[in-house]
TORVO-31695 format. One record per residue (C-alpha): x, y, z; residue in three letters; residue number from 1. Coordinates in nm, 4 decimals, padded with zeros to 6 digits, always signed. Example, Ala and Ser with C-alpha at 12.3 -4.5 7.8 and 13.67 -1.06 7.14 Angstrom:
% TORVO-31695
         u         v         w  gudo  vexba
  +01.2300  -00.4500  +00.7800   ALA      1
  +01.3670  -00.1060  +00.7140   SER      2
This chain:
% TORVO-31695
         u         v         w  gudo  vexba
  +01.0250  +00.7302  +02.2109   UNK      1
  +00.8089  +00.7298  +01.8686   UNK      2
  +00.5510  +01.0053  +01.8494   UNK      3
  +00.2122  +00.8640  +01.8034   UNK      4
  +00.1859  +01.0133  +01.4282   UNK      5
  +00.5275  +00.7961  +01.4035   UNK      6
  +00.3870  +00.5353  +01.4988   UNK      7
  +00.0880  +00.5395  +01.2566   UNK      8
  +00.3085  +00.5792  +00.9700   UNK      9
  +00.5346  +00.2789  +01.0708   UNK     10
  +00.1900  +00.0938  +01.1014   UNK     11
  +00.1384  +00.2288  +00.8033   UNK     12
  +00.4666  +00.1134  +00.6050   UNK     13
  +00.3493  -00.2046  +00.8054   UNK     14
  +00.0122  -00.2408  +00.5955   UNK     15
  +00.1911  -00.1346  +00.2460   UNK     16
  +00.4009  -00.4491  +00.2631   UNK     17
  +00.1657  -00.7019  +00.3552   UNK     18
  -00.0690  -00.5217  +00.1162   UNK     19
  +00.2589  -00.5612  -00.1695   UNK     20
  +00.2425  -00.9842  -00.0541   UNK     21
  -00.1270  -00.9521  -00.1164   UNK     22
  -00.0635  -00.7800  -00.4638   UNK     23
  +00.1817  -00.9976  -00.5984   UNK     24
  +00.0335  -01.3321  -00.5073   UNK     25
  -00.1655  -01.2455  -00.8421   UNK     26
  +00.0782  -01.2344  -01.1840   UNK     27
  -00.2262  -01.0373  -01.3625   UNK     28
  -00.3021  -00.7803  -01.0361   UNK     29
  +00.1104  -00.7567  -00.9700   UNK     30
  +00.2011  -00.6385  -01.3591   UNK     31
  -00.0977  -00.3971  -01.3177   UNK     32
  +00.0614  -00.2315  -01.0657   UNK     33
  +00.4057  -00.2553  -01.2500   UNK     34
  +00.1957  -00.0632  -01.5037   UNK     35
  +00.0265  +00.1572  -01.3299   UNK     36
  +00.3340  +00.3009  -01.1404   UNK     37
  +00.5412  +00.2598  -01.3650   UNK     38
  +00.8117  +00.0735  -01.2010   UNK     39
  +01.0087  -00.2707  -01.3319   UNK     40
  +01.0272  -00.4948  -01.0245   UNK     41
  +01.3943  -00.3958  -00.9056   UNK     42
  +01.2420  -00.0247  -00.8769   UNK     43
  +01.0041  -00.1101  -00.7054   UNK     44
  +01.2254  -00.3536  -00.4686   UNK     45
  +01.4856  -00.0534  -00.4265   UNK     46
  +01.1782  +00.2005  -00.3236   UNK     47
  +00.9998  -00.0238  -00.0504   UNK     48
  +01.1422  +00.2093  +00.2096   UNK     49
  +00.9992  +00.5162  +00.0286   UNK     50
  +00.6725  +00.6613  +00.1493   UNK     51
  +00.5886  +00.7999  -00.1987   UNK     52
  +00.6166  +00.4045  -00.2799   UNK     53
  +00.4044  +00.2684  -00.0103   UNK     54
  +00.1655  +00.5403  -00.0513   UNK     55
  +00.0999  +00.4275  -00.4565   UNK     56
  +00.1081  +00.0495  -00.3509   UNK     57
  -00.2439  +00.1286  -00.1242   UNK     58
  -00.3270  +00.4099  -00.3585   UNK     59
  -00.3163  +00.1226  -00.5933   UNK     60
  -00.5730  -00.0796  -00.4069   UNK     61
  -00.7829  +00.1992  -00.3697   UNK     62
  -00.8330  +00.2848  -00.7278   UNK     63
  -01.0306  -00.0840  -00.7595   UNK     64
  -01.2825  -00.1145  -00.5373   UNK     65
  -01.2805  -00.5214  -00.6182   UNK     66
  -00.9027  -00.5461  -00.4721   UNK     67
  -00.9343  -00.3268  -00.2136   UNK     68
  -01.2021  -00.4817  -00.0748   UNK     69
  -01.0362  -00.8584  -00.1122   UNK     70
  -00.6952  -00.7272  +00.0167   UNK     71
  -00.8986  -00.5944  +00.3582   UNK     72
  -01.0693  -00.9497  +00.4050   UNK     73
  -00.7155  -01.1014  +00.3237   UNK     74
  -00.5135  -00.8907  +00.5767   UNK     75
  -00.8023  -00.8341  +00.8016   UNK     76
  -00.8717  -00.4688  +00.8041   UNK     77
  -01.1413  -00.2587  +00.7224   UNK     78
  -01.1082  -00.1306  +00.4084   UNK     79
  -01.1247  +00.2021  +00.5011   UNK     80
  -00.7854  +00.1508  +00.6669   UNK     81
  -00.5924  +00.0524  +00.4271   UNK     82
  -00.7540  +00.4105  +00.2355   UNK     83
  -00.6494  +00.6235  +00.5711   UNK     84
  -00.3482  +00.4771  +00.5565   UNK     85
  -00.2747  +00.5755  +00.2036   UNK     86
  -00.3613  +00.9332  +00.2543   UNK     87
  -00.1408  +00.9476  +00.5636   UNK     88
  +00.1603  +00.7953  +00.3410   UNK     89
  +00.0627  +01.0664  +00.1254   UNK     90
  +00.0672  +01.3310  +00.3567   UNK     91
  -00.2848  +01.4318  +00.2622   UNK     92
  -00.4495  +01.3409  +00.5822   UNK     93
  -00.3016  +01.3348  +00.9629   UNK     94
């Protein structure tokens, strides 16, 4: 049975992705974060299972208050969320 703190990081993980979809739906926003993190896409396709990886995609989203905030309304969460959820990927916050 999955701990509850197990569970918040597979929701988590969860958020990451569909936060990645959101991302890359934009060619300008999705080689930003290429940039930014410095990965070429098959990195970045080889890491999704990495927590230090899902943790930059939202800390990504984060950094710019403008996608953060459209990413929430897209995937219907408060924005604050999708921040929580990158400090727990980080480890920085339970």
């Amino acid at each position: 049975m999955a701990t509850k703190d197990s569970s918040l990081l597979e929701d988590d993980a969860a958020l990451a992705l569909n936060a990645l979809g959101w991302i890359l739906s934009d060619e300008p926003r999705a080689e930003r974060l290429l940039g930014l993190t410095g990965l070429a896409p098959d990195e970045l396709r080889a890491s999704l299972g990495e927590r230090a990886t899902l943790a930059a995609i939202l800390a990504f989203l984060t950094a710019h208050e403008n996608d953060l905030v459209a990413c929430a309304d897209a995937l219907q969460v408060p924005p604050a969320g999708i921040a929580a959820a990158a400090q727990r990927l980080e480890g920085t916050h339970a």
